[in-house]
N, C-alpha and C positions, 0 to 999 in steps of 0.2 A: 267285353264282347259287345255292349251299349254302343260304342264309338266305335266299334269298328270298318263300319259303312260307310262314316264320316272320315275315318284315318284315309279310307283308300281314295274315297273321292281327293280329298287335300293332295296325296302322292299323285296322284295322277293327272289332278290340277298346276303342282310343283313342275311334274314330265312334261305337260303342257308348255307351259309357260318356256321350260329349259331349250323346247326344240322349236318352238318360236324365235327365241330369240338367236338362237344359233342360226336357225334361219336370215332372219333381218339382217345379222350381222354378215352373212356371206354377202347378201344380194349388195348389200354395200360396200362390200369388197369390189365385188364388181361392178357396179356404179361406178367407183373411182379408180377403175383400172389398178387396182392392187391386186397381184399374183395369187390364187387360192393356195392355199399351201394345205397338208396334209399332216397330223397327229406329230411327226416327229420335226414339222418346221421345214420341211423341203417342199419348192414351189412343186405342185400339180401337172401344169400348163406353164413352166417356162416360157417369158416373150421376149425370144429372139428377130424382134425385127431390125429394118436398116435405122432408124432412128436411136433406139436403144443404143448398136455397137457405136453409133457414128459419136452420141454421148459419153462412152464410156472412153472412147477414143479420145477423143477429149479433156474429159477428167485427167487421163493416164499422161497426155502431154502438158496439161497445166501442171501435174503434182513432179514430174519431172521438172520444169522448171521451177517450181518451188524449193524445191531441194536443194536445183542448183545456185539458189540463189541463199538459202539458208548457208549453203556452205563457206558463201564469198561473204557473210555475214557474222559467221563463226570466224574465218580468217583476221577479219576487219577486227572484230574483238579481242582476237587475241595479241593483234599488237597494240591494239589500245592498253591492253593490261600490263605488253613487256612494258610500254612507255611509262603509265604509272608506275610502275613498281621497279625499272630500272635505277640506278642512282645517276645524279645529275651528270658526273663525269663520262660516262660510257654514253650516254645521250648528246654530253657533245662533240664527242668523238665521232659517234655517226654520224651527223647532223655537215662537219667539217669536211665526212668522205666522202658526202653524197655532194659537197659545195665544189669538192676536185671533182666526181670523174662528171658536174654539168660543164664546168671550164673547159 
């Protein structure tokens, strides 16, 4: 019962301290233009401006061409592998067909 004057002051110096910093850390949220989000992770205040979509616009056509170029990439590889791993006779067989239908 001695300490207990001192337990509450400590807790309520801890609750201090907790909503301090929760504080500081919003208003830097906002500082740096990072979205506030709410307990379960969903943005507050969504920002939907013309910058943002024109970015995301963006993004959406680079990763599409990424893709499409991953895939001409994967193509490429995989005749490199038939080539490796064909035997040399059916390699110069093709090799022969492709010498006819340049003539």
């Amino acid at each position: 019962m001695q300490n207990l004057p001192g337990l509450i002051g400590g807790a309520m110096l801890l609750g201090f301290f907790g909503i301090a910093g929760w504080i500081y850390t919003t208003w830097l949220r906002i500082k740096n233009g990072y979205p506030l989000e709410n307990s379960w992770g969903k943005a507050i205040y969504p920002q939907k401006n013309d910058e943002a979509m024109e970015r995301i616009r963006l993004l959406s056509q680079e990763n599409a061409q990424l893709r499409a170029e991953l895939g001409s990439i994967k193509d490429r590889l995989a005749n490199v592998e038939r080539i490796v791993t064909d035997s040399a006779h059916s390699l110069d067989r093709e090799i022969e067909q492709l010498r006819g239908k340049s003539n």
